[in-house]
C-alpha positions in Angstrom: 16.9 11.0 -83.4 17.5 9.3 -80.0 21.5 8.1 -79.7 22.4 9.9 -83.1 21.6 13.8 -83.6 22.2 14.2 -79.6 25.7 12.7 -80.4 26.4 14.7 -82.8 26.4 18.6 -81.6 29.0 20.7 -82.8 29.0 22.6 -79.1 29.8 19.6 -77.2 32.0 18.4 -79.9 34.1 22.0 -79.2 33.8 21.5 -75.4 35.3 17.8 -75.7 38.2 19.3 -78.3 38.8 22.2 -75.8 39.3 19.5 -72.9 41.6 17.3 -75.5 43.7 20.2 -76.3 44.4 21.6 -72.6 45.2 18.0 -71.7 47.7 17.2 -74.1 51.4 17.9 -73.2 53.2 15.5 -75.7 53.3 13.5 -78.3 51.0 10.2 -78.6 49.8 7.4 -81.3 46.4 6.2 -80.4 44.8 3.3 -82.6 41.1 2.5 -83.1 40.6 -1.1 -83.9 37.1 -0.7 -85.8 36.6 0.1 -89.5 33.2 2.0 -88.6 35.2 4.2 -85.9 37.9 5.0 -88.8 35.2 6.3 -91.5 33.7 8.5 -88.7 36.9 10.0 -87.6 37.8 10.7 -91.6 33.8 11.7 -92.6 33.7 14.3 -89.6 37.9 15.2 -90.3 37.9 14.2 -86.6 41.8 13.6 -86.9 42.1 17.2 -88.1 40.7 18.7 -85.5 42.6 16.9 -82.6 46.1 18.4 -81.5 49.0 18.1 -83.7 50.5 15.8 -80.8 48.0 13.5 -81.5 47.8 10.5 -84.4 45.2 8.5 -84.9 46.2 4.9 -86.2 43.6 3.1 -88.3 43.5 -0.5 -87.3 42.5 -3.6 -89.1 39.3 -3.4 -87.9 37.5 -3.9 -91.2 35.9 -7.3 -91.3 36.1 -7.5 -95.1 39.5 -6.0 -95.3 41.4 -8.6 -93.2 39.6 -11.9 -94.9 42.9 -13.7 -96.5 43.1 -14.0 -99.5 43.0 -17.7 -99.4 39.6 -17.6 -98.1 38.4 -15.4 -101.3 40.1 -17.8 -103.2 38.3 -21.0 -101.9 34.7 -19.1 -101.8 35.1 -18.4 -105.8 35.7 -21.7 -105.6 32.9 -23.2 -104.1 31.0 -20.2 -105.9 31.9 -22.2 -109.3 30.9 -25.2 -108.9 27.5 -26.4 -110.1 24.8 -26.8 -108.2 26.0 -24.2 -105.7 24.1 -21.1 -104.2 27.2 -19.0 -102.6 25.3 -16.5 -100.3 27.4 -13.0 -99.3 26.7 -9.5 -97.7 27.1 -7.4 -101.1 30.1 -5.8 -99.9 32.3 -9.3 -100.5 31.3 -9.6 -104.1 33.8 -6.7 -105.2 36.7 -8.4 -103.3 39.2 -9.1 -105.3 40.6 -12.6 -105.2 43.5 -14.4 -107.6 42.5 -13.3 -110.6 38.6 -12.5 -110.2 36.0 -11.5 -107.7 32.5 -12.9 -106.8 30.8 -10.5 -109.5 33.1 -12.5 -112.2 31.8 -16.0 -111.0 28.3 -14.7 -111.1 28.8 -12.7 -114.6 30.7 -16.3 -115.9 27.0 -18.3 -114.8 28.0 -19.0 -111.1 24.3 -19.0 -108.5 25.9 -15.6 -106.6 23.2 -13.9 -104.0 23.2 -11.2 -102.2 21.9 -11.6 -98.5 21.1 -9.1 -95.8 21.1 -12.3 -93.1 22.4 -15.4 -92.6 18.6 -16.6 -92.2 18.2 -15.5 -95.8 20.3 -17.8 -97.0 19.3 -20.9 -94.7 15.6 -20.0 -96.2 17.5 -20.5 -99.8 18.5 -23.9 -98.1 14.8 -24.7 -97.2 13.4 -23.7 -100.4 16.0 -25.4 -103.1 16.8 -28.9 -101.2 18.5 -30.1 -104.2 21.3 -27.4 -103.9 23.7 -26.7 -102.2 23.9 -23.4 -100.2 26.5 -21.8 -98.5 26.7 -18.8 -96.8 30.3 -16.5 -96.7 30.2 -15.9 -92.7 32.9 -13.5 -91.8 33.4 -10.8 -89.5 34.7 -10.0 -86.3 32.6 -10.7 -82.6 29.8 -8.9 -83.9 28.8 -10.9 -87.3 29.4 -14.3 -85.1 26.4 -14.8 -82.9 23.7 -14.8 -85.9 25.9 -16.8 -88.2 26.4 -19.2 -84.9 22.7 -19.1 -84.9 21.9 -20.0 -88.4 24.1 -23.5 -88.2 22.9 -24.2 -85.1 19.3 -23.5 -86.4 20.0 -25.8 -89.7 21.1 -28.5 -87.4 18.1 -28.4 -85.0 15.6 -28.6 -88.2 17.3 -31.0 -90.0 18.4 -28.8 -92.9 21.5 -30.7 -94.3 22.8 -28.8 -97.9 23.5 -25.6 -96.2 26.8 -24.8 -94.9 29.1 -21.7 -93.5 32.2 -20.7 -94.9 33.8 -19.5 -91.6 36.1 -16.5 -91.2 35.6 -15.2 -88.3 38.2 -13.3 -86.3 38.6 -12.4 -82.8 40.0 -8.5 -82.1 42.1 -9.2 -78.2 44.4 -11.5 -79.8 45.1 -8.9 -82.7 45.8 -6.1 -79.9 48.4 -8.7 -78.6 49.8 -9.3 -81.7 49.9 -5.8 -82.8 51.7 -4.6 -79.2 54.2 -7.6 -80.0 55.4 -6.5 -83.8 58.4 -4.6 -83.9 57.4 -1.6 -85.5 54.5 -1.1 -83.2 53.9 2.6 -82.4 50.7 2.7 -80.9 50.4 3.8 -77.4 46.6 3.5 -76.5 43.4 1.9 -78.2 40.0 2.9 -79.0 38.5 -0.4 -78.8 35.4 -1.4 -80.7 32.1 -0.6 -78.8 29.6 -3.4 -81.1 32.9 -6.4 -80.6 32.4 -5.1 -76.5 28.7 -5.5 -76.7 28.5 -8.7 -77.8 32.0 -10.1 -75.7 32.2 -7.5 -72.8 35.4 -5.9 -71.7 36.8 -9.2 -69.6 39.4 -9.8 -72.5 40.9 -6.3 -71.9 42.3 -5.5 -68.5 44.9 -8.3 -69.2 46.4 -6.5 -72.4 46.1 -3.0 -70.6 48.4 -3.9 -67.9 50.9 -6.5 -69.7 51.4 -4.0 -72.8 50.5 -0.6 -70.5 48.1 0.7 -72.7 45.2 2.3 -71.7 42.1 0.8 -73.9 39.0 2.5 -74.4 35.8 1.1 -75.1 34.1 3.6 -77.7 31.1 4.0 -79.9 30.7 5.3 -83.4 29.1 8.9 -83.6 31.8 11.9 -83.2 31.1 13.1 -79.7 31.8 8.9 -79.0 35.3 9.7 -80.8 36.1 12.4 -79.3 35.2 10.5 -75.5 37.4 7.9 -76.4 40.1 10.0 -77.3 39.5 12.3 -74.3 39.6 9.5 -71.9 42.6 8.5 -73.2 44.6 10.9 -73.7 43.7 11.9 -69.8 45.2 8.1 -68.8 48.4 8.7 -71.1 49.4 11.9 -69.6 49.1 10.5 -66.0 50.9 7.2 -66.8 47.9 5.1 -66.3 46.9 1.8 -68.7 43.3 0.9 -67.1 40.0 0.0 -69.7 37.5 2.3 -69.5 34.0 1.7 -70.9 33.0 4.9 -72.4 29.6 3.5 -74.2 27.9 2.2 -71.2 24.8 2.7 -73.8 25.2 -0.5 -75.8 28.1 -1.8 -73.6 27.9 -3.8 -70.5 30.3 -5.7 -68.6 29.7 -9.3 -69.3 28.9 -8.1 -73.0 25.7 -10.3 -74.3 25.5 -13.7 -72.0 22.8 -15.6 -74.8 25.1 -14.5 -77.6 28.6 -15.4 -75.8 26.6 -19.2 -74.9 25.7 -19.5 -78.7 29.1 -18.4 -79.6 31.1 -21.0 -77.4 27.9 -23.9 -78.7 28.7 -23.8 -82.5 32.7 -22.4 -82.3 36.1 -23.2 -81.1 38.6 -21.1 -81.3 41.4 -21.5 -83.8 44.7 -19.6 -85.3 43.5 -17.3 -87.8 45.2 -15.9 -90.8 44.6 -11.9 -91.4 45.1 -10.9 -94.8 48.3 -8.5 -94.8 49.2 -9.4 -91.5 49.4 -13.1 -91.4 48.2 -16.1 -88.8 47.5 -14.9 -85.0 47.0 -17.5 -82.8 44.2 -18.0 -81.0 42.3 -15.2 -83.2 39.8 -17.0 -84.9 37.0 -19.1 -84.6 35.9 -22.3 -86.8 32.9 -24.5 -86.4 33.2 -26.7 -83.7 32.9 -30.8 -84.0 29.4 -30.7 -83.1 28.6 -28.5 -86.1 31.6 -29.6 -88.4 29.2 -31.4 -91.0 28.3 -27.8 -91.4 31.4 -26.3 -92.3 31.7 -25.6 -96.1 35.6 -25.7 -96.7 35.4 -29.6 -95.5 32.0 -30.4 -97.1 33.5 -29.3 -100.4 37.3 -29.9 -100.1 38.6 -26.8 -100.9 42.5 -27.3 -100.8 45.7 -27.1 -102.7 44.1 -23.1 -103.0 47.5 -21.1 -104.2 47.2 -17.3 -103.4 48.9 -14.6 -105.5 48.7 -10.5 -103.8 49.1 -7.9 -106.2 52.4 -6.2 -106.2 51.6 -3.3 -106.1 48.8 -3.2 -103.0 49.9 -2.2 -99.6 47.1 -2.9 -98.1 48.3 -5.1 -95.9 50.4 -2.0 -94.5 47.1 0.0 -93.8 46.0 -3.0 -91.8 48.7 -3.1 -89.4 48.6 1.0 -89.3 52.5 1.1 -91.1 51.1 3.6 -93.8 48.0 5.9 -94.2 45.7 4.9 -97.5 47.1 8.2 -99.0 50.6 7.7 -98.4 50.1 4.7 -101.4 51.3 4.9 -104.5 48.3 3.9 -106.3 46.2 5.0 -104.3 43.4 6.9 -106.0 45.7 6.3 -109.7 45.5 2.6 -110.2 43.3 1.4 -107.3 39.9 3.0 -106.8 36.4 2.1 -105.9 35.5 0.8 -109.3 39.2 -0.8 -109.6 40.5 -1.4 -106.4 43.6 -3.5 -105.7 42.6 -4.4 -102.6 39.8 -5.4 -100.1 40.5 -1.6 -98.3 39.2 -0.3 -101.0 36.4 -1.9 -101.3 34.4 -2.3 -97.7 32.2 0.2 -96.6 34.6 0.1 -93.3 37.4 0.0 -95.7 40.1 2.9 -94.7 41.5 3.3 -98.3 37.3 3.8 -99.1 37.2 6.1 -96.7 40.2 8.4 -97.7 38.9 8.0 -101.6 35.1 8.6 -100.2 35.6 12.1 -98.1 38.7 13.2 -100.4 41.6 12.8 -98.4 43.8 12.8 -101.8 46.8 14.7 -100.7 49.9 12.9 -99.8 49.8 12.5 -96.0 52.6 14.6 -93.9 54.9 13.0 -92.0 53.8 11.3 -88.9 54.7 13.0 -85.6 57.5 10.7 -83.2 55.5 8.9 -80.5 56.8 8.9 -76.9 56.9 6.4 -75.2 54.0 4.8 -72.5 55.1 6.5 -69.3 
């Protein structure tokens, strides 16, 4: 298949590892900021076949994982009240909030559907006008042009009990804010090829030179992976912190110009809370006042919402890369699939599903000391 078998062969994958290992003279902590890059690195054991030099950080680039828990809290909510469709990809039902997840509020009589589109659910709208329907819109740059869409379609035909519940987080200011923590370690990013499709790479050069960290733009299949990595481990050994787009397939420059327009129509940006990491300025979006009679945490005052993480869950650690999914105590004991703690566990870009997916149960060895960026 076009784009997928031709990026996938094992002799170009060796040729690519060859070139990885005769670069690398040192030590280095590279992060990829995309939960489908992170289950293709573990799936393939990508990470195991790269030099011992060489870490690969998983990032909080699951869309799922880094919704707050506040936010799960006011969609079971909303979910519970009467006369109420809630709308959701499947993958947010098993998210655990305080106390319950989406499947509880369905199981307990709540109108719970599962959607493949945003459209699905504004058809709902159209077809039940004496309901209410919201739709859980969440995601990173990717998810945020069709849900855009949707309100700005409800608005144009006049369709007035649906609504979003907007969660919708921007990746650049999460770079920044990762580069700015204390017990930052990484040295280098893969950035997210489907986030650059849709935004471009204009975001980028700015972090590269203020933090001196060369960022990659990379795709998804493993000869992608190992391109990203090669490209940057080539600018860390020379001392160089430049973006390179290495999926000039999906990615252009200026990214998607309709979907940007769309994006900047319905939105405005906001501070954004990331669940285990806390508010990032700047790294969110919410409905803009053109579109605010559309935004579902004011039409149905969800407020006074008070948030309770387990104790045990360290997810919040995965997300900022501080500890591998294995490294957890409960970890494959007391949080699994079927049981998880939390929302790592759970997405399909999760990296605690991952580990418990391709059996990475061992106890992870300790990490290698990264140099510093030259």
């Amino acid at each position: 298949m076009k784009y997928l078998d031709e990026f996938q062969d094992p002799e170009l994958a060796r040729r690519l590892l060859d070139e990885i290992h005769a670069t690398v003279t040192r030590p280095w902590a590279l992060m990829e900021v995309c939960g489908g890059q992170t289950h293709s690195i573990i799936r393939h054991g990508i990470d195991q076949l790269l030099p011992d030099q060489l870490e690969l950080i998983h990032g909080p680039g699951c869309p799922v994982c880094v919704t707050p828990l506040e936010v799960i809290d006011k969609a079971l909510e909303i979910a519970s009240r009467p006369g109420v469709v809630f709308c959701s990809f499947g993958d947010m039902l098993r998210v655990p909030g305080t106390g319950r997840d989406l499947f509880r509020v369905r199981s307990e009589g709540g109108d719970v559907r599962v959607v493949y589109s945003p459209l699905d659910a504004l058809r709902i709208a159209q077809q039940n006008p004496e309901k209410e329907v919201v739709f859980f819109g969440i995601g990173f740059e990717t998810t945020a042009p069709p849900n855009a869409m949707t309100v700005y379609q409800a608005r144009r035909l006049g369709i007035r009990n649906f609504s979003l519940l907007v969660s919708h987080v921007r990746v650049p200011p999460a770079i920044e804010a990762i580069m700015q923590s204390p017990s930052c370690r990484v040295q280098a990013f893969l950035a997210a090829g489907h986030v650059c499709s849709v935004m471009g790479v204009e975001e980028y050069p700015e972090l590269a030179e203020r933090y001196r960290v060369p960022i990659v733009v990379t795709g998804f299949e493993p000869l992608d992976i190992l391109e990203g990595v090669r490209r940057t481990v080539r600018q860390l050994e020379r001392g160089e912190h430049t973006v390179e787009n290495a999926y000039p397939r999906a990615v252009r420059p200026e990214g998607n110009p309709a979907a940007r327009a769309m994006l900047a129509d319905v939105f405005e940006v906001t501070d954004r809370a990331w669940r285990g990491i806390g508010v990032i300025p700047g790294s969110g979006w919410r409905l803009s006042a053109r579109y605010r009679e559309f935004d579902a945490e004011h039409r149905f005052s969800v407020t006074g919402i008070n948030t309770v993480e387990p104790a045990d869950c360290r997810s919040g650690e995965v997300l900022q890369g501080l500890l591998k999914p294995n490294e957890c105590e409960a970890f494959g004991t007391t949080c699994t699939p079927r049981n998880p703690l939390g929302a790592t566990m759970v997405s399909s870009e999760g990296a605690c599903a991952a580990y418990y997916l391709y059996r990475r149960l061992d106890v992870a060895p300790a990490r290698l000391e990264a140099s510093p960026v030259a």
